[in-house]
Every structure is written in structure tokens, then in C-alpha cells.
C-alpha positions in Angstrom: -1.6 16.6 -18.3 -5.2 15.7 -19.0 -6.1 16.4 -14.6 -8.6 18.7 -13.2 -6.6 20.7 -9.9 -7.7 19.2 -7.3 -9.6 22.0 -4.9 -8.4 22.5 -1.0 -11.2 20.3 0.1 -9.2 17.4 -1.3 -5.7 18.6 -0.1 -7.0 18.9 3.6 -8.6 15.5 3.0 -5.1 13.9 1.8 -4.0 15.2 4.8 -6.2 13.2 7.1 -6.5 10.3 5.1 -3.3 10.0 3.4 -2.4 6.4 5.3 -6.0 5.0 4.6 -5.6 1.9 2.7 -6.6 2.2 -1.1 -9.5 0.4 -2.0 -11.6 0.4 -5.1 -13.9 3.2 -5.8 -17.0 1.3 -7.5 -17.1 -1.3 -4.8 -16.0 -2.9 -1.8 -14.4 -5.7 -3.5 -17.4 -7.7 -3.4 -19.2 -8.8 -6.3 -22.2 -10.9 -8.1 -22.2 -12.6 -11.2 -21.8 -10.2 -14.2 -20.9 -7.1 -12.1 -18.7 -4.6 -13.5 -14.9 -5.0 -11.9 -12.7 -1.9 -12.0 -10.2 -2.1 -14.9 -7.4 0.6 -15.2 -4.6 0.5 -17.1 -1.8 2.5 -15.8 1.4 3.4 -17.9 4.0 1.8 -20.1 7.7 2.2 -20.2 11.5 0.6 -20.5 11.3 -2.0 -18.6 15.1 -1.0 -16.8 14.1 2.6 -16.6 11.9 2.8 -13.8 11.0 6.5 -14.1 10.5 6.8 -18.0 7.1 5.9 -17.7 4.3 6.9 -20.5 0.8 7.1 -20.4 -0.8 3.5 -21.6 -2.4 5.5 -25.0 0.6 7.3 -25.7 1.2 3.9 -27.9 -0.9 3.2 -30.7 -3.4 0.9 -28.9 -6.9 0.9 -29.9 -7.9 4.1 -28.6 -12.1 4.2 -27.4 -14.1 6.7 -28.4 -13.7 8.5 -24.9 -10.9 8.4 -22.4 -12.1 8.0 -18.9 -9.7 8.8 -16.5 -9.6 8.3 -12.6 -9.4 10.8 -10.2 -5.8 10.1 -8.0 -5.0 10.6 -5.0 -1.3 13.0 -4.4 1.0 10.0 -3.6 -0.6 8.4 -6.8 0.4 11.7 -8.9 3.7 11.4 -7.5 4.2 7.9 -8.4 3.9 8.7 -11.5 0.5 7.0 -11.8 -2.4 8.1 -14.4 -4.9 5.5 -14.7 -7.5 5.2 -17.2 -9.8 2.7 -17.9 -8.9 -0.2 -19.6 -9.9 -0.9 -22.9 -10.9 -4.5 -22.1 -14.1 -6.0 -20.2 -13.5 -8.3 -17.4 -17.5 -8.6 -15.8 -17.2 -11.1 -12.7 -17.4 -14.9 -13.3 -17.7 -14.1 -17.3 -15.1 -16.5 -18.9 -14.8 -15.3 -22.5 -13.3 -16.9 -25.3 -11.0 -14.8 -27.8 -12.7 -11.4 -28.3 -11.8 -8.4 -30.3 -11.0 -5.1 -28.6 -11.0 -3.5 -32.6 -9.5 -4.0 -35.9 -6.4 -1.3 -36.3 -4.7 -0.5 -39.2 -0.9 0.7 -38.0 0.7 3.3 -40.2 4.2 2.8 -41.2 4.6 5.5 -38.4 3.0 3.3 -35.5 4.3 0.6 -36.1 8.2 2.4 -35.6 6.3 3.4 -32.5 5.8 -0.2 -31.5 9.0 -1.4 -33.0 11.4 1.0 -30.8 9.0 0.5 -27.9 9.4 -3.6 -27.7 13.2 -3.2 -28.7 13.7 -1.0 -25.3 11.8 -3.8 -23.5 8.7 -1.9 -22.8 6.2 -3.0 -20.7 2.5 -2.5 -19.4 1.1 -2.0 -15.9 -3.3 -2.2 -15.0 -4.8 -2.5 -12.1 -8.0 -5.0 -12.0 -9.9 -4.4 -8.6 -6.8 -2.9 -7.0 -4.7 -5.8 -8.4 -1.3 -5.5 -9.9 -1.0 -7.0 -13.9 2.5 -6.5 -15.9 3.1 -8.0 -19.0 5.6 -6.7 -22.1 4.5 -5.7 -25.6 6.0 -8.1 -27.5 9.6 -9.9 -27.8 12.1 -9.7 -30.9 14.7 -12.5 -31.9 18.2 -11.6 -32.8 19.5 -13.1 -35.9 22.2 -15.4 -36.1 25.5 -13.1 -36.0 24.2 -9.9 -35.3 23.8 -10.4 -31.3 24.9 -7.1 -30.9 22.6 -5.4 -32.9 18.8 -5.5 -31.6 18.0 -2.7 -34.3 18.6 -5.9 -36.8 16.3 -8.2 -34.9 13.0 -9.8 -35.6 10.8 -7.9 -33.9 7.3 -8.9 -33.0 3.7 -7.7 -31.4 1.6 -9.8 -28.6 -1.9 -9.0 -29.9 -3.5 -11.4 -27.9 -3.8 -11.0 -24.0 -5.0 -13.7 -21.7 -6.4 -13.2 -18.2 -7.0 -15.7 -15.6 -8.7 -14.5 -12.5 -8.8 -16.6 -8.9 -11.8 -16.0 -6.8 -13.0 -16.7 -3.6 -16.7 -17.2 -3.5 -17.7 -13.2 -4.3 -13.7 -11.8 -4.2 -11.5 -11.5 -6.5 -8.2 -13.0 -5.2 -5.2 -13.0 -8.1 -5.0 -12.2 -11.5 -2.4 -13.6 -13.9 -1.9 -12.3 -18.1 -0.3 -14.1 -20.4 0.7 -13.2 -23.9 0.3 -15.3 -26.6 2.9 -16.7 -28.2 1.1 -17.5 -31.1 -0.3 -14.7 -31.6 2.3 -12.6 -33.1 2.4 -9.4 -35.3 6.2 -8.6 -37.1 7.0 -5.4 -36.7 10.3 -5.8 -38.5 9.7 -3.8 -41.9 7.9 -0.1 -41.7 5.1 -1.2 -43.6 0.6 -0.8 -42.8 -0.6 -3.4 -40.8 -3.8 -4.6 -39.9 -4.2 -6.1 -36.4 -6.7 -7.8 -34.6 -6.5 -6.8 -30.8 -8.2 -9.5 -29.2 -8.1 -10.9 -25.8 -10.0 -13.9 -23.9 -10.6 -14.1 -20.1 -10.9 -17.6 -17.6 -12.1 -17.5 -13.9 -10.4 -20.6 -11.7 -12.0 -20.7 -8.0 -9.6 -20.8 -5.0 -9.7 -21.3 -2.0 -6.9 -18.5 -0.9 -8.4 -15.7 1.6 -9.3 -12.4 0.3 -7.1 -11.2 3.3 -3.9 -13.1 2.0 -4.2 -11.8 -1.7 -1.2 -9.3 -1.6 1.0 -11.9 0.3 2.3 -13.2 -3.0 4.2 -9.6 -3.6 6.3 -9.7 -0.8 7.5 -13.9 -1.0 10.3 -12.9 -2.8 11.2 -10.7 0.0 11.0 -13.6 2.4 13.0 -16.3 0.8 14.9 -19.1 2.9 18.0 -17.4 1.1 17.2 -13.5 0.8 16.1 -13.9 4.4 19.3 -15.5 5.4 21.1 -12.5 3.5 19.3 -9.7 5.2 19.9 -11.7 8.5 24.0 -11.9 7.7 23.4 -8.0 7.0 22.2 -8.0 10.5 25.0 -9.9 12.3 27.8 -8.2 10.2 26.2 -4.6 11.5 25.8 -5.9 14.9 29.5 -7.2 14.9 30.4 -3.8 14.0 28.5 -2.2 16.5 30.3 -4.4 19.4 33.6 -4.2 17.9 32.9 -0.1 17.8 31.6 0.0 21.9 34.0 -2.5 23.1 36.5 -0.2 21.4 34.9 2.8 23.4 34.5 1.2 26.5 38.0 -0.4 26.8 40.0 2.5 24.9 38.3 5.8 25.5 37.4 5.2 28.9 41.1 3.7 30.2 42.2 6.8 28.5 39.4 9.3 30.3 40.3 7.7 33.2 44.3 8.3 33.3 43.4 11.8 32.0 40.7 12.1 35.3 43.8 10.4 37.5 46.1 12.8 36.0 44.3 16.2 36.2 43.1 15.3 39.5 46.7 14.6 40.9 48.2 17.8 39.3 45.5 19.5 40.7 46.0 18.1 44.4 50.0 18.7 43.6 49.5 22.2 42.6 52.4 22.4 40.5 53.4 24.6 38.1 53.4 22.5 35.6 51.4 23.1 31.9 48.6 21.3 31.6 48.1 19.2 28.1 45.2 17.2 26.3 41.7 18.0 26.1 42.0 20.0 29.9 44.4 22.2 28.2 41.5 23.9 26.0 38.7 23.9 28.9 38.5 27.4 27.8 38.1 27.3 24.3 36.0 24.2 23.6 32.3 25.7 24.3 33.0 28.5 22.0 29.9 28.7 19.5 30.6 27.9 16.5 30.9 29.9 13.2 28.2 30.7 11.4 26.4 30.0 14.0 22.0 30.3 12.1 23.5 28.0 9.4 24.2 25.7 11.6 21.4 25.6 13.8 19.3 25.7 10.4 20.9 22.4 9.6 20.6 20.9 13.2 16.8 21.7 12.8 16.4 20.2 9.7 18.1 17.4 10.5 16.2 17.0 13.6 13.0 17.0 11.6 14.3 14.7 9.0 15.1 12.0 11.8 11.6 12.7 12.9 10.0 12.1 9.6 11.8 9.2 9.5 11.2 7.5 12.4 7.3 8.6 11.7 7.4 6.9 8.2 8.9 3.0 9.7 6.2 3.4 12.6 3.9 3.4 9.7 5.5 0.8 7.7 5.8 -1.1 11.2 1.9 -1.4 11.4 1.4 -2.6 7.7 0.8 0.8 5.9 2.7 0.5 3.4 1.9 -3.0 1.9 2.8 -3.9 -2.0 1.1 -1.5 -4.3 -0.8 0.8 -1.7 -0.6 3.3 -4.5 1.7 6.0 -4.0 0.7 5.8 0.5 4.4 6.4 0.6 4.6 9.5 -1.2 1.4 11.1 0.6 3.2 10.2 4.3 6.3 11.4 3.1 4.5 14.7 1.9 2.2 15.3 4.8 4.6 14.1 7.2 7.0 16.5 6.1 4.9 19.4 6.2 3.8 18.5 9.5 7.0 17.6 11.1 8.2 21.5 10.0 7.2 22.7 13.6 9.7 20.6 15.3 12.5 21.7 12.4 11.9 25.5 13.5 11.5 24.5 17.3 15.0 22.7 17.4 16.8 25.4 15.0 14.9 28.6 17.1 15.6 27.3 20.3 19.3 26.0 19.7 19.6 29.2 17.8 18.8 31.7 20.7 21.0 29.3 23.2 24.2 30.0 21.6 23.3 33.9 21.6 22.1 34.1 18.3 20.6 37.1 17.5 18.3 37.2 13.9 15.6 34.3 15.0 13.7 35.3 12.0 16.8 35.2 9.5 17.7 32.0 10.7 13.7 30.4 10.5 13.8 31.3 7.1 16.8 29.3 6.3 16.1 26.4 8.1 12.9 26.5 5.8 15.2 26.3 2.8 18.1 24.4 3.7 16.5 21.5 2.4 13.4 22.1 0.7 15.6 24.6 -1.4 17.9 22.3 -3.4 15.2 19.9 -3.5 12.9 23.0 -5.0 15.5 23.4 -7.4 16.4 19.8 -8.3 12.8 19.2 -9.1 12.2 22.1 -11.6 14.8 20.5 -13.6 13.6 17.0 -13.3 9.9 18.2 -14.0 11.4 19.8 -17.0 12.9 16.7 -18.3 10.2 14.7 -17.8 7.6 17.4 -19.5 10.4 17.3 -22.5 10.0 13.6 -22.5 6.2 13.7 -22.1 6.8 11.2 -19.5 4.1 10.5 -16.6 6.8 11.5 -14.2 6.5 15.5 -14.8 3.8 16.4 -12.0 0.4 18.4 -13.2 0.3 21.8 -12.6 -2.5 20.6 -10.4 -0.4 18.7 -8.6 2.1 21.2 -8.2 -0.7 23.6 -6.8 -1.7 21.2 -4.4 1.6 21.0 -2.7 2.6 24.9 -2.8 -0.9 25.3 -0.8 0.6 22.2 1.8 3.7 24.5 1.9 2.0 27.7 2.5 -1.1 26.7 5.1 0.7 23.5 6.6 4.6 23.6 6.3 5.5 27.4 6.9 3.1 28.2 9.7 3.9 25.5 11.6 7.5 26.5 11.1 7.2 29.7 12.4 5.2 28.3 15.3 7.6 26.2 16.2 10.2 28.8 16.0 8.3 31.0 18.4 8.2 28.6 20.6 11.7 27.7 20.5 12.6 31.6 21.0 10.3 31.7 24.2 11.5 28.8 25.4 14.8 30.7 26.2 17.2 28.2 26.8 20.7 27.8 28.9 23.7 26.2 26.9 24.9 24.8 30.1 28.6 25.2 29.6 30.6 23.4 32.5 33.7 25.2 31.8 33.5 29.7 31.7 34.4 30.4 28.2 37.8 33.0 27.7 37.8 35.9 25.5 40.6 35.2 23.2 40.4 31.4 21.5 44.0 29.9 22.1 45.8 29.2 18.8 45.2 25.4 17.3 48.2 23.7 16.8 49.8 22.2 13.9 47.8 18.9 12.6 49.0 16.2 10.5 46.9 15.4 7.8 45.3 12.5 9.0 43.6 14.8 12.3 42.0 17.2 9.1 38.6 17.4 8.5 38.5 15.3 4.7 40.3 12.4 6.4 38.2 12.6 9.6 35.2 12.4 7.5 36.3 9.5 5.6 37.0 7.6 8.1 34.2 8.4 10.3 31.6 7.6 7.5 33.2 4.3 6.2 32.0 2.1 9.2 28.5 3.3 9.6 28.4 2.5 5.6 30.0 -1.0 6.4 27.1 -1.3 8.4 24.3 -0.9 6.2 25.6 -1.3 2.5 24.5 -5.2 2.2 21.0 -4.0 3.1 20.7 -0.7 0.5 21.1 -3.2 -2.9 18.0 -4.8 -2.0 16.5 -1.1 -1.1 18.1 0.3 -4.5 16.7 -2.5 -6.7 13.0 -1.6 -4.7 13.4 2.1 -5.4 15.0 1.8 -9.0 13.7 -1.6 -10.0 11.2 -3.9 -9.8 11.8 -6.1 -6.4 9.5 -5.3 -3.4 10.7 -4.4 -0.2 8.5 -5.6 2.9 10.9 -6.5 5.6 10.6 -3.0 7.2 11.1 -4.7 10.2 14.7 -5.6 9.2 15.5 -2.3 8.1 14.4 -1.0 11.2 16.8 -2.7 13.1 19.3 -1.8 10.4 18.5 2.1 10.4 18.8 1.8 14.4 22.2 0.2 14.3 23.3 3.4 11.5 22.3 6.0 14.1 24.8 3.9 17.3 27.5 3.4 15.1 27.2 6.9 13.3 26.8 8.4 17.6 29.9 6.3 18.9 32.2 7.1 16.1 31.7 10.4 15.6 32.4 10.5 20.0 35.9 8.8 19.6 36.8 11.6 16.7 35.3 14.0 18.8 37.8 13.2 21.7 41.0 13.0 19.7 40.2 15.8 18.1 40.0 17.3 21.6 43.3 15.2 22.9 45.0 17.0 19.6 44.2 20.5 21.5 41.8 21.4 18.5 38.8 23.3 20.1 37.0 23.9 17.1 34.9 20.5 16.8 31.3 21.8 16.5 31.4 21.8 12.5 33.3 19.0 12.6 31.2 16.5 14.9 28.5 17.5 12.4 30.2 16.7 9.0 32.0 14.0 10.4 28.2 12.5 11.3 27.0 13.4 8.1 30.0 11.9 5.8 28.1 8.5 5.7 25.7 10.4 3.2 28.5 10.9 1.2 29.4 7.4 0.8 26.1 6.3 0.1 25.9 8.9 -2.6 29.4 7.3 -4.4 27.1 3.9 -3.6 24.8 5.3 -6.4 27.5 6.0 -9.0 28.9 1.9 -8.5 24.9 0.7 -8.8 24.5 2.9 -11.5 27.0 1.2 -13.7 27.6 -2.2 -12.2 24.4 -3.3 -10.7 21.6 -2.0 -13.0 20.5 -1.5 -16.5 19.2 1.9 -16.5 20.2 4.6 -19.6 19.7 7.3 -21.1 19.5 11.3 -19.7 16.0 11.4 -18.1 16.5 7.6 -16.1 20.2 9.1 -15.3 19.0 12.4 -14.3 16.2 11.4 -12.2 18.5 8.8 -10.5 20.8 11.0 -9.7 19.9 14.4 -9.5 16.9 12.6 -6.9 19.5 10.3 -4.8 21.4 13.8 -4.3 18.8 15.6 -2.5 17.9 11.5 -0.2 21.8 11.4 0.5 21.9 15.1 1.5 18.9 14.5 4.0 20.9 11.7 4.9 23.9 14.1 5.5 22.4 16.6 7.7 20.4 14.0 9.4 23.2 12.0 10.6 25.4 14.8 11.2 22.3 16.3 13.5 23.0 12.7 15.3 26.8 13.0 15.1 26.9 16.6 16.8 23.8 15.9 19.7 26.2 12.8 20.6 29.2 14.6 20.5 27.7 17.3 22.7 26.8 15.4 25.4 30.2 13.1 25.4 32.0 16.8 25.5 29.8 18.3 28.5 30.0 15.1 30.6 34.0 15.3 30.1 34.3 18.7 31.1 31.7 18.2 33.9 33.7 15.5 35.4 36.7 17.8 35.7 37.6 20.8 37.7 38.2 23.5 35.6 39.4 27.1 36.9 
């Protein structure tokens, strides 16, 4: 894919400056007169199919004598960025009238190239001293009656580009391309053509602070009216998470507190009568679960994800990630991960060896793979797609080097670390009621007291909580708006974790109430089920909210979303079953159980 592999040097020096803000490599964004200014361009691509992305000289521009490309960092690689430099010179307070990059002849077999590319709405992203520039390839005009055919449109070129540049004294501040409309080349018939590349450059002073430059990619964030929707967002969670507790606090709790009146009364009667409810299975409800190293595999992966996760807004929190900090996402995401991998074999070891599991190392091994392994597997098809497609998305083998040598120095010895430590740590389960030998028969359930219905309702209100809020995060991820309100989403995320912890607590206790003793497994799915609903989420964007097509957009968009939702699952069901376990014990603690 046309990069060197990088050497360990620069993967243990990702990992210690992978939240360093990017900044040019020729300069420090200062310049004189006439001094060269850092000019990449970046990639081109459908404009609705934000992972189809090309390199910029896969089209027929006018290709220089030698390519120079620059070196990227890993989240850059991952973001499917491969910058080269531009083709055009931009020297600091030069204004340049129209000037010819080079006379091209197009063969009837470019110009096809460039008529299906401006058809499909292509467009091109540089980067001029660490600045954003989009712009589209051309335009075509449908003829009268034949709107739905584009394929019978006039289709036509931009091959002139103008650049305007603000500056503040020796900084550049903005930069803003136009296409000419004048300037047009038909593409319409497969036929040679010569064109003219040319392009023409004008510097305007400002008096906008170097400081402020990146503020214009996040005011469409902070709109009077997108702000007032993210704030509705807000309430309408909020209102959920009050209607939830009052529920709690006025149900659950009138109810725990007749059943605490009652057992305490048939206790001080001594009667012969059975006992019934939750008390009834005193001896059956701290029985460990089945499959028991799955299941701590996926409460330590879960645990780690919810780490990773509050690591990642802590960053985004302190300004990190602000617009077009090339790929800083992707590196925390990858370093954070591999670091975070000790408390994943911690939490699964030591909750492992509590509930008298036997084969530590068995169970280290698969909390190692529970998630990395379908999103091992999901990736080696995407990659493949993408290398089919030739598209900037498939990783360099480099790449791919670089993060199998994270995973084998950073992310599996600090999982077996962590393991050991968990092991040693030896840990009680604390049960407040003596366990029996024999688990009592469950009774008869109706359907509704199963484990599909259970799920769907426990995951439908903490997705009424936060589906407002995922458009705008969808149309960030899978389009073109920027996200910056991390603050917002914070808030947001915390009011998913309450709602997904309270509700998964009142299922919990009916479940209980139902004499069902088995509700280890199914405090954890239950918790989980909201990733489920944001995966059925995707398929209604998919169709009704975007414009994305054809199988590698589809693929990556799906076959990716899998693998965020099921983190989601197991990290919300990790949530779920922690909250469920400590409802349970305090129950069974505030009872007298023989």
C-alpha cells in the first residue's frame, strides 16, 4: 500500500504520545513571506459512502514526476488516511493568479474514470498546514425527463480550483476552495480530452486568533436549535431516569418491606407454614452459575470495555479529541485497549477463582478472545473487501504488524498479569444465605417472566434514553457532521449506565418473587439487551436516515456496528449483573435465613 512498516521504536512511541496534538511536521505553524506551507492531499471518495475512500492519484489527476508521501501516525492509518503531497503550491503570502498545474490529455478511459467518479458524487479531502479543504470533482445536470437516470446526465469536470487563505500576522488561520463554475470540462461522451489543470490562490488578513482556528468545525454542533435538541435529549433521559427510581423507590421498596414484615412475623410466629417469594429460594439463589469461565470471561471484558470507555470521554473531556486531530481517536482507542487488558484478566481471574473456578488459565485465554476474537475475524473480511476494492480503508501490512506487536508485548502480558493477580488475590463470594446441595425445581413461567421478553423489555428504556442522541453520533461516525459536545454525551452515557442498573434490579427481583433462582445469566443479558436494540437502530439508519450503498459501505457499516454493539452488550450486561449482585446480597442479608 505504498508504506514502509513502521519499526517498534515508533509503536512504543505511539504508545506514549498517541494523545499529543497533531501539528505540522515542517513547522510550527509559523511562517515568513514565501515559506513553504505543508500541502497534502488526502483521499477521494462517494461522498455518502464514508469508508469507500481512494487514494487522491488513484484518479487521473496530473500525476508529478515523484510521489511524496507522509509518514502517518497509527490512528491516521486507521482512519483511512494516506496523504501525499499536493500537487499545487501554496508559499505564504504569495497570491497567484490562474496557474497551470499541467496540460493532460484524458483517454477515453480516464475520462469514464472521471465520469463515474462525479456521477457517485465524489469528492476531495487536503490538508494545508493541518487545515481541513473539501471540495467535489465536478457536478452533472440531468436532462429534462430523465430525472431518474444520472447515467443520461450532463456531466462535467471543475478544472479550476480557487484557494483563499486567512492569516493572522505569521499564521495561517482558515482556508476556503472554491470550484469554478466556469471552468468546466464535459465529460458526457468517451472521447480524448485535453485539459488545463490550473488553479489560482488569494491571501485575506484576519484578525481571528490562531487559537480559535478549529472553532468553526464544531458551530454546527452548537447551534441555538441542535443545542436545544441535545438538551430535550437530556430532559427526556432524565425524565426516564426519575420515572424509573421513583418506580423503585415507591414499588420495590413497599414491596421489600411487606416481604421484610412478613418473613420477620412468620419467623417470630414459628408456624408451620411454607414460606413463598424470593425467601422461599434462599437456598438456591447464590448457586454459580453455568458455565461458569464464560461468564466471568465476559464480566472481565466488559469490565475493561467500561474502563476504556470512561478513559476515552476523560480524554475527550480535556479537549483531545478536537475536529480533525487526525485519527487521536483511533490511537486512544488502540493503546487504551491494550492497556486496559490487565484490568479485563484481573476482574475475569479474580471473579473466576471466587465462584470456585478451577482452569484460571483456560478461562484468561478466553477472556482474551471473547471480544478481540469476532472483532479479529470481522476485520479480515472487511480488510479483504477493502483490498478487493483497492480502497484506503484496507490497513498496510505494516499497519497490521504494528498492532499484532501491541497485542503481543502490551495487550497479552498485561492480561496475564492481571490474571495472576486476580488468582492471588483469592477472593470470598460472600454469600449471606448457605447454599443447598440439590437446586429446588423452577416453577412453571408464563411467557412474559422468559428470558427473550425480559430482555426486550429491559433494553427498550435504556434505548428510550439515548436514541435522540445516537442520530447525531451516527451521522458523525457514518457521515460528515462533527460531534464536539462530549460533554453532552457524557451526561447521556451516565444516565445509560442508571437506567440500564435500576432496570435490570427490578427484573432481577421478580424474577426472584417468581421463585426462579437461576438469574445470574439473566441479570447479564437482560443488561446487555440494549446493545441489541441499538444494533436494529443501525438497520432503520441504514435505510431511512442515510444514503450509503453498495457492498463494501454496507459491509463495513455493518459488519463494524456488530462488533461496537456487542461491546455494548457485554458492557452493559457487566453493569446489569454487578447491580444486580449487590441488590440480591443486600436482600438476603437483610433476612434471616436458616
Amino acid at each position: 500500500m505504498g508504506m514502509s512498516v513502521p519499526c517498534l521504536a515508533d509503536a512504543i512511541f505511539i504508545l506514549c504520545c498517541c494523545v499529543s496534538h497533531v501539528t505540522s511536521d515542517e513547522s510550527d505553524h509559523r511562517y515568513k513571506a514565501g515559506d513553504y506551507v505543508p500541502f497534502y492531499a488526502n483521499k477521494v471518495g462517494p461522498f455518502h459512502n464514508p469508508s469507500e475512500t481512494y487514494r487522491y492519484f488513484d484518479l487521473p489527476f496530473c500525476l508529478p514526476a515523484h510521489v511524496e508521501e507522509k509518514k502517518e501516525a497509527l490512528g491516521e492509518v486507521l482512519n483511512g488516511d494516506r496523504l501525499v503531497v499536493a500537487p499545487y503550491t501554496l508559499p505564504f503570502l504569495v497570491d497567484k493568479e490562474p496557474e497551470s498545474i499541467c496540460r493532460k490529455t484524458l483517454t477515453k478511459k480516464e475520462v469514464a474514470r472521471f465520469r463515474a467518479a462525479v456521477l457517485k458524487d465524489y469528492f476531495f479531502q487536503m490538508y494545508y498546514d493541518d487545515l481541513p479543504i473539501w471540495g467535489f470533482l465536478g457536478k452533472f445536470d440531468t436532462e429534462e425527463g430523465k430525472d431518474d437516470d444520472p447515467k443520461e446526465s450532463k456531466v462535467y469536470l471543475f478544472k479550476h480550483l480557487h484557494f483563499e487563505i486567512l492569516y493572522n500576522k505569521d499564521r495561517i488561520i482558515d482556508v476556503i476552495v472554491r470550484s469554478d463554475q466556469n471552468a468546466l470540462v464535459d465529460l458526457t461522451e468517451d472521447r480524448e480530452l485535453d485539459v488545463d489543470f490550473t488553479y489560482s490562490v488569494k491571501w485575506i488578513q484576519t484578525d481571528i486568533p490562531f487559537e480559535k482556528r478549529m472553532e468553526k468545525y464544531s458551530q454546527a454542533s452548537t447551534l441555538p436549535h441542535h443545542l436545544e435538541i441535545h438538551w430535550f435529549s437530556i430532559i427526556n433521559s432524565c425524565v426516564t431516569v426519575l420515572l424509573l427510581t421513583g418506580f423503585l423507590a415507591t414499588i420495590l421498596m413497599r414491596i421489600l418491606k411487606n416481604d421484610f414484615i412478613k418473613f420477620t412475623h412468620d419467623e417470630e410466629e414459628a408456624d408451620d407454614q411454607d414460606e413463598g417469594g424470593w425467601k422461599y429460594i434462599h437456598g438456591d439463589v447464590f448457586r454459580y452459575p453455568r458455565y461458569k469461565s464464560l461468564f466471568a470471561a465476559a464480566i472481565g471484558s466488559g469490565t475493561q470495555l467500561f474502563s476504556l470507555t470512561i478513559f476515552i470521554f476523560m480524554l475527550a473531556l480535556v479537549g483531545v479529541f478536537y475536529p480533525y486531530n487526525r485519527g487521536a481517536l483511533f490511537t486512544a482507542l488502540v493503546i487504551i485497549y491494550a492497556l486496559t487488558s490487565g484490568i479485563a484478566g484481573y476482574a475475569a481471574a479474580s471473579f473466576y477463582c471466587m465462584i470456585e473456578g478451577k482452569n484460571w488459565v483456560r478461562n484468561l485465554v478466553l477472556t482474551g478472545s471473547l471480544f478481540t476474537g469476532p472483532l479479529f475475524l470481522t476485520f479480515c473480511f472487511l480488510n479483504t473487501v477493502a483490498l478487493a476494492y483497492n480502497s484506503t480503508a484496507a490497513l498496510p501490512f505494516g499497519t497490521i504488524v504494528v498492532i499484532f506487536l501491541i497485542w503481543t508485548l502490551v495487550t497479552s502480558p498485561l492480561l496475564v498479569l492481571g490474571g495472576i493477580a486476580g488468582k492471588n488475590s483469592r477472593p470470598e463470594f460472600q454469600a449471606p444465605c448457605r447454599t443447598t446441595k440439590y437446586p429446588r425445581e423452577i416453577p412453571c413461567l408464563p411467557w412474559y417472566r422468559r428470558t427473550l421478553p425480559q430482555m426486550a423489555m429491559a433494553g427498550f428504556l435504556p434505548f428510550s434514553a439515548i436514541y435522540i442522541e445516537l442520530y447525531y453520533i451516527f451521522a458523525s461516525v457514518w457521515g460528515h457532521r462533527i460531534y464536539t459536545i462530549y460533554s453532552i454525551l457524557f451526561i447521556v452515557f451516565i444516565i445509560l449506565f442508571v437506567v440500564t442498573a435500576f432496570i435490570t434490579v427490578a427484573l432481577a427481583y421478580f424474577q426472584l418473587a417468581a421463585e426462579d433462582h437461576e438469574w445470574w445469566w439473566r441479570s447479564f443479558l437482560c443488561g446487555g439487551s440494549t446493545g441489541l436494540f441499538i444494533y436494529g437502530y443501525c438497520l432503520y439508519y441504514y435505510h431511512a436516515r442515510s444514503d450509503m450503498y453498495g457492498f463494501m459501505q454496507t459491509s463495513f457499516f455493518f459488519g463494524y456496528m456488530a462488533c461496537v454493539c456487542y461491546g455494548f452488550f457485554l458492557m452493559l450486561g457487566t453493569t446489569g449483573f454487578r447491580a444486580s449482585l449487590i441488590f440480591v446480597r443486600h436482600i438476603y442479608r437483610s433476612i434471616k435465613c436458616e
